[in-house]
N, CA, C and O atoms as a printed pandas DataFrame, in Angstrom:
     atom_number atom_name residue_name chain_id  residue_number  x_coord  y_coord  z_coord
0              1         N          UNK        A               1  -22.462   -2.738   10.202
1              2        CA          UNK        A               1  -21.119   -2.788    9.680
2              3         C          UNK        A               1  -20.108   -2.655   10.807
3              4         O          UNK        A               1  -19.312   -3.592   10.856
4              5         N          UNK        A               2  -19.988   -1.902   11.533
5              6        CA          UNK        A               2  -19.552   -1.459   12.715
6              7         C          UNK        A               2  -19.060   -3.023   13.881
7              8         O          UNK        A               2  -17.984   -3.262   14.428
8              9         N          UNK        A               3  -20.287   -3.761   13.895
9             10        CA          UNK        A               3  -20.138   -5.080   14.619
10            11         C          UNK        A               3  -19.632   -5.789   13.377
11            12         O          UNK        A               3  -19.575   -7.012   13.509
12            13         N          UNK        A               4  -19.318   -5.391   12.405
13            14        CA          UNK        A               4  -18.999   -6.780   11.437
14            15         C          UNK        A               4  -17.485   -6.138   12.019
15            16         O          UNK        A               4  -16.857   -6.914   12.739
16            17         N          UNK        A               5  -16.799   -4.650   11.733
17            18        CA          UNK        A               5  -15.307   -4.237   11.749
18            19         C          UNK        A               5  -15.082   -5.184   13.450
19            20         O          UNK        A               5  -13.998   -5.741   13.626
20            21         N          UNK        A               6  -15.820   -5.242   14.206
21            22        CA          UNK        A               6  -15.370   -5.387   15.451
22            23         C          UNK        A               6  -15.163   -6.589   15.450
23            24         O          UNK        A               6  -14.297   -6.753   16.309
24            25         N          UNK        A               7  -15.475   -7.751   14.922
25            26        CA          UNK        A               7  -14.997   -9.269   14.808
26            27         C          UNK        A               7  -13.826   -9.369   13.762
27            28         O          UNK        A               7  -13.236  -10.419   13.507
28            29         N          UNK        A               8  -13.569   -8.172   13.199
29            30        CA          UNK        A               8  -12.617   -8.293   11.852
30            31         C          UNK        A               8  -11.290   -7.087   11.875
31            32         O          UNK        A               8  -10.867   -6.283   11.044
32            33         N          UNK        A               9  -10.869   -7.488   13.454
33            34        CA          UNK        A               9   -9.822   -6.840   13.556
34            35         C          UNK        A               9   -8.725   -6.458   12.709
35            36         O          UNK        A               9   -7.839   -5.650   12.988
36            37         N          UNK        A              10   -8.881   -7.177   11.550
37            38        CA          UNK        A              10   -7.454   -7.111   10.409
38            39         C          UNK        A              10   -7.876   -6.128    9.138
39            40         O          UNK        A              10   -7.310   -6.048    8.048
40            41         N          UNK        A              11   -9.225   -5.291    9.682
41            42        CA          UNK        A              11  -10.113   -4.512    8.587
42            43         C          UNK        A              11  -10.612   -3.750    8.928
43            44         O          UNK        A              11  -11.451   -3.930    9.811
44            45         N          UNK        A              12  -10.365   -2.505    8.415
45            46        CA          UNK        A              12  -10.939   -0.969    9.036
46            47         C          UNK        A              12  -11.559   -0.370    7.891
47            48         O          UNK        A              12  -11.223   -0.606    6.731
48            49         N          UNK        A              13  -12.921    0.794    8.418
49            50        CA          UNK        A              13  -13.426    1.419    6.799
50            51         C          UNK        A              13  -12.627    2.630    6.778
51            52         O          UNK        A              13  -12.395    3.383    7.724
52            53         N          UNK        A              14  -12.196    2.726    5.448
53            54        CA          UNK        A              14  -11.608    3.954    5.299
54            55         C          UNK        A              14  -12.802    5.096    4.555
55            56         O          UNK        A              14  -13.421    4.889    3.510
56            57         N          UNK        A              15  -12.868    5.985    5.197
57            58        CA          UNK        A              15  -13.640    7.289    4.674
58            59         C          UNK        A              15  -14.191    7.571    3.776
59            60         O          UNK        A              15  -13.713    8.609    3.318
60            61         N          UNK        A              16  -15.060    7.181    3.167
61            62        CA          UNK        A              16  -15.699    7.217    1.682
62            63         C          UNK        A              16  -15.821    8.780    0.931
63            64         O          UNK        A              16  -16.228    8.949   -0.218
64            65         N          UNK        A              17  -15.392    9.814    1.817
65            66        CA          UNK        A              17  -16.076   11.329    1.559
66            67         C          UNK        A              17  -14.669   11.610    0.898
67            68         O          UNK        A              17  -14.515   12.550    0.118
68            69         N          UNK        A              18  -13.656   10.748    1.249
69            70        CA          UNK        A              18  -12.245   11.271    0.312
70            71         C          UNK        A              18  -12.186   10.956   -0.966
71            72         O          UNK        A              18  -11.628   11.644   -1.820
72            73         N          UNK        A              19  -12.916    9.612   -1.213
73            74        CA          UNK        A              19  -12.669    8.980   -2.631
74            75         C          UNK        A              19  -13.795    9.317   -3.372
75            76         O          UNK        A              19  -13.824    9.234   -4.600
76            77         N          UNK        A              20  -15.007    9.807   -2.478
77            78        CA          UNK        A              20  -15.932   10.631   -3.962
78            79         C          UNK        A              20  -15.289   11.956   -4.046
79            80         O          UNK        A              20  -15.156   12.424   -5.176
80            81         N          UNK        A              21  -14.910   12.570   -3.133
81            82        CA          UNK        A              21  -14.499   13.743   -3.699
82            83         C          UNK        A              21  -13.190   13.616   -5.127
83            84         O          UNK        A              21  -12.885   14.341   -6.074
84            85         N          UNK        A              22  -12.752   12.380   -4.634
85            86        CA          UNK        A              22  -11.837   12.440   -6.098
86            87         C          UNK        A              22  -12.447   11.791   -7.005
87            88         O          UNK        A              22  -11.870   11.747   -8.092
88            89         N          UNK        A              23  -13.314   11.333   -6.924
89            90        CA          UNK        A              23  -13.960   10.763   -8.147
90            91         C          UNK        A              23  -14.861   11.866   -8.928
91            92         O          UNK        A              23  -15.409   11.788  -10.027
92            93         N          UNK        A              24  -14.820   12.996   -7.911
93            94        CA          UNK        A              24  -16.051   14.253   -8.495
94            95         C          UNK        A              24  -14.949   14.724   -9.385
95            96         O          UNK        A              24  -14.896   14.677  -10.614
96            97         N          UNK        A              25  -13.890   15.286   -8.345
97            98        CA          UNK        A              25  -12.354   15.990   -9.288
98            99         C          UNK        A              25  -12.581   14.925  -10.611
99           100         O          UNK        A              25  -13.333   15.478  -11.414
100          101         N          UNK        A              26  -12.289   13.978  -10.941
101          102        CA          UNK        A              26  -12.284   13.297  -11.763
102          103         C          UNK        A              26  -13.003   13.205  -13.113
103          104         O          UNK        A              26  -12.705   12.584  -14.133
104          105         N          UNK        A              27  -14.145   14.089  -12.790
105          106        CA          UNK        A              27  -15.088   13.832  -13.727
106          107         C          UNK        A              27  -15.874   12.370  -13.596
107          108         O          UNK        A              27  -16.775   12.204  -14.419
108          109         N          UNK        A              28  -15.721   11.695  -13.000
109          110        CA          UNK        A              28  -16.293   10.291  -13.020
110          111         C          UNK        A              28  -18.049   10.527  -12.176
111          112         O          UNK        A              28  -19.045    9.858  -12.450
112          113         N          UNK        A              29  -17.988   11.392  -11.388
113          114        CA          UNK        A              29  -19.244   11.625  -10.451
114          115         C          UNK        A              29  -19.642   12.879  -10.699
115          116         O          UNK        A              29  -18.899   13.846  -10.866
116          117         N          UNK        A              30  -21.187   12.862  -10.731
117          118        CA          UNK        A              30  -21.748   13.979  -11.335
118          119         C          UNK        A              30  -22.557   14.460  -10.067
119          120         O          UNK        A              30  -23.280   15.453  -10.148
120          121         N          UNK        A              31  -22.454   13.905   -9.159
121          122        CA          UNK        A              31  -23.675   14.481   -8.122
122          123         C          UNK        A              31  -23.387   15.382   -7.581
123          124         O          UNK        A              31  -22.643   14.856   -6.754
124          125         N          UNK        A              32  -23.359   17.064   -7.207
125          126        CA          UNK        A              32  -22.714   17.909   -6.627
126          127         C          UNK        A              32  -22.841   17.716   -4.841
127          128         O          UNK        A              32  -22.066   18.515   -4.315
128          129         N          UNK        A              33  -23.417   17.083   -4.052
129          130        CA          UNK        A              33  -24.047   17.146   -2.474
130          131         C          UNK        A              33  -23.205   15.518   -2.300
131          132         O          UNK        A              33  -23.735   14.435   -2.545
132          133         N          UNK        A              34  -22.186   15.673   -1.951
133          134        CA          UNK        A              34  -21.080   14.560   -1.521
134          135         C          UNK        A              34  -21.845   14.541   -0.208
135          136         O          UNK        A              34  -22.383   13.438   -0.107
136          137         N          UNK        A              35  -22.112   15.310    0.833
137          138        CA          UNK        A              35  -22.176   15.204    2.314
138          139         C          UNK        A              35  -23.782   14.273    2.067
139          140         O          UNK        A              35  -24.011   13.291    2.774
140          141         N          UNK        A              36  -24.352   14.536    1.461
141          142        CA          UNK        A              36  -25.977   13.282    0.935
142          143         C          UNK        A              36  -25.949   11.817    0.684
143          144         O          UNK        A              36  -26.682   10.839    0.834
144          145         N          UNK        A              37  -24.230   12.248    0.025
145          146        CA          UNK        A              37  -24.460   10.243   -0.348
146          147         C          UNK        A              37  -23.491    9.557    1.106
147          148         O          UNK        A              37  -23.471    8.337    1.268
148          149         N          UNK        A              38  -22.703   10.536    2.116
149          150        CA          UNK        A              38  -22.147   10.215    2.992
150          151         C          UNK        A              38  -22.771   10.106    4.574
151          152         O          UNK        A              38  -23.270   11.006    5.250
152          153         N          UNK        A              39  -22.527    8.456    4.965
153          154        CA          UNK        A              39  -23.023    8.405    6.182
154          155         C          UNK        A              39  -22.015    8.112    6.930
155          156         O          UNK        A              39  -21.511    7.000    6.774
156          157         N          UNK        A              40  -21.378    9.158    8.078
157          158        CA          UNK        A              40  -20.350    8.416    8.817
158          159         C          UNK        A              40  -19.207    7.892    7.648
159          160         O          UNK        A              40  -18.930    8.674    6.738
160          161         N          UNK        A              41  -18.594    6.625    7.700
161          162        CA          UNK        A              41  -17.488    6.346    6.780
162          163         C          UNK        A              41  -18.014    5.813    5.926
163          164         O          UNK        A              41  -17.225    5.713    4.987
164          165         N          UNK        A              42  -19.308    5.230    5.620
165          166        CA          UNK        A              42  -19.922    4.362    4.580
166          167         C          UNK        A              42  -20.859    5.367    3.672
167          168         O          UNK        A              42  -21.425    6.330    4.188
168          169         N          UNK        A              43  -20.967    5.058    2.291
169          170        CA          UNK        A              43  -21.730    5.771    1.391
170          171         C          UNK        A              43  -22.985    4.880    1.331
171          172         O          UNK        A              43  -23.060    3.652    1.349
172          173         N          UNK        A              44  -24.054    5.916    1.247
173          174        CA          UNK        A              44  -25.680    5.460    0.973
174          175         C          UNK        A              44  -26.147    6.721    0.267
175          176         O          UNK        A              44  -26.030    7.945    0.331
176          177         N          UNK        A              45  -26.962    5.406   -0.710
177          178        CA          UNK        A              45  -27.970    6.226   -1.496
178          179         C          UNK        A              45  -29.404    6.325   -1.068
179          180         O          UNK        A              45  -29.603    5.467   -0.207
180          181         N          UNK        A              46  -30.177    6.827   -1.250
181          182        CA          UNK        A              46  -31.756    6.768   -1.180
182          183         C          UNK        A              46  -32.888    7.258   -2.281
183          184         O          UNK        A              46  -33.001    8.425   -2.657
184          185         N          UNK        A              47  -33.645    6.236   -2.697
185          186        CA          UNK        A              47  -34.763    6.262   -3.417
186          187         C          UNK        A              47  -35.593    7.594   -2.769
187          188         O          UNK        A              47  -36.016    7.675   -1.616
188          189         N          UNK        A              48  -35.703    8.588   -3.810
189          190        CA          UNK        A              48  -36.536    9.808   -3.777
190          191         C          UNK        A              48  -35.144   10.924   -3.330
191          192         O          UNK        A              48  -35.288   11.999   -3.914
192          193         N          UNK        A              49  -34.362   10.901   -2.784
193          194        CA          UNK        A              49  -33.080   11.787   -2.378
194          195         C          UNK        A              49  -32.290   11.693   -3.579
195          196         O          UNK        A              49  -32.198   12.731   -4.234
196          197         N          UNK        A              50  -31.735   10.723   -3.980
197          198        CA          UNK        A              50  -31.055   10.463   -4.902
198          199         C          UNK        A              50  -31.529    9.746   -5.900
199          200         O          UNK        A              50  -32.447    8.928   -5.860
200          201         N          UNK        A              51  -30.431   10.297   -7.425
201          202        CA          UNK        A              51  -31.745    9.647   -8.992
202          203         C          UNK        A              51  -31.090    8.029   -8.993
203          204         O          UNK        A              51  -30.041    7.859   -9.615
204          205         N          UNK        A              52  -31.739    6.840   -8.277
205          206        CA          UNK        A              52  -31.096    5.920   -7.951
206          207         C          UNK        A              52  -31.784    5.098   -7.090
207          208         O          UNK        A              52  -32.733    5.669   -6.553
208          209         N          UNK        A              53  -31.570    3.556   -6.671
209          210        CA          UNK        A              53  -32.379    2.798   -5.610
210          211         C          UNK        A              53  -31.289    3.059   -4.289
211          212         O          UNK        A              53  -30.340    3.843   -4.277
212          213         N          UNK        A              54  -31.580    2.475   -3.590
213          214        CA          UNK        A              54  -30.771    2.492   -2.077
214          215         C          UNK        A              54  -29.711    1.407   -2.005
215          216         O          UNK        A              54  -29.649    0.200   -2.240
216          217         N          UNK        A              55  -29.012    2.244   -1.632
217          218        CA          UNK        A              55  -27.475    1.277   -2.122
218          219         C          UNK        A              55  -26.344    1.815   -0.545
219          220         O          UNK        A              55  -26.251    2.914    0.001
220          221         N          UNK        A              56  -25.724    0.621   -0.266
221          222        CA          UNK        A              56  -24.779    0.719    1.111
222          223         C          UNK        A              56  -23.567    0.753    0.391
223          224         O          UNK        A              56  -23.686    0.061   -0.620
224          225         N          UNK        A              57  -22.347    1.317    0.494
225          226        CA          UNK        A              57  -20.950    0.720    0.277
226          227         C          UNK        A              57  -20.090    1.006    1.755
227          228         O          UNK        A              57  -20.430    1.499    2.830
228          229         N          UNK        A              58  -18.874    0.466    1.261
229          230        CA          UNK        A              58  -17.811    0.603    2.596
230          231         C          UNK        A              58  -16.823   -0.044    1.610
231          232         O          UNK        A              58  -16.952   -0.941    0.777
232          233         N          UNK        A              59  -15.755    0.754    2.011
233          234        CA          UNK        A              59  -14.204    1.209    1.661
234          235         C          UNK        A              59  -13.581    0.057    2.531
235          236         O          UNK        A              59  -13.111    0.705    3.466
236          237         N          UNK        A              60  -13.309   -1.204    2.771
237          238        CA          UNK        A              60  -12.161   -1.273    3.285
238          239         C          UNK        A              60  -10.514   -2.042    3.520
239          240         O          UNK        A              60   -9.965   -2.878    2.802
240          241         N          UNK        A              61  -10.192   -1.620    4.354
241          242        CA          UNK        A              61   -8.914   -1.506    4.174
242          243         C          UNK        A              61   -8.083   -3.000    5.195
243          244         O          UNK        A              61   -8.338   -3.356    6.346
244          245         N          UNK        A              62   -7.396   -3.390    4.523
245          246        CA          UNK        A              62   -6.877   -4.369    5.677
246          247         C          UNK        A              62   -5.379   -3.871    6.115
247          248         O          UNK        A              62   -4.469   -3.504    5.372
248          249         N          UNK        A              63   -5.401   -3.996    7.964
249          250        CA          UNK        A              63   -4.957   -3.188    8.757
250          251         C          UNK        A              63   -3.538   -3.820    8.933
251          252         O          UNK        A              63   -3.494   -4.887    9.545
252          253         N          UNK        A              64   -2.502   -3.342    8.517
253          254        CA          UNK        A              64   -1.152   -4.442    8.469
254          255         C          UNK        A              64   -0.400   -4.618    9.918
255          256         O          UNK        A              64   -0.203   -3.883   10.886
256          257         N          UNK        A              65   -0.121   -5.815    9.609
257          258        CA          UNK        A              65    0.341   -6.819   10.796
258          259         C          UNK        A              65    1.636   -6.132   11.442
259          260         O          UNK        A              65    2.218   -6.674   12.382
């Protein structure tokens, strides 16, 4: 992901550990161990860690001109 942001100067990841935490506030997320599904700025899941298959996301943001 990292070499994809670096050809895609107009796009940055924004922090994924801010928007589960409001999605926990929220009631929308039930998993209590936010720092588990967080790698660096991108969220991952894992088969046997988490009740779930393995899953990548990224937040991002386009960087204004």
């Amino acid at each position: 992901m990292r070499t994809v942001l670096a050809e895609a100067p107009d796009f940055s990841a924004v922090p994924c550990a801010d928007e589960l935490q409001h999605l926990r506030d929220a009631g929308e997320l039930a998993w209590q161990d936010l720092s588990s599904l967080a790698r660096g700025d991108f969220l991952r899941t894992l088969p046997g860690v988490h009740p779930c298959e393995g899953f990548f996301s990224a937040i991002l943001m386009r960087n204004a001109r």
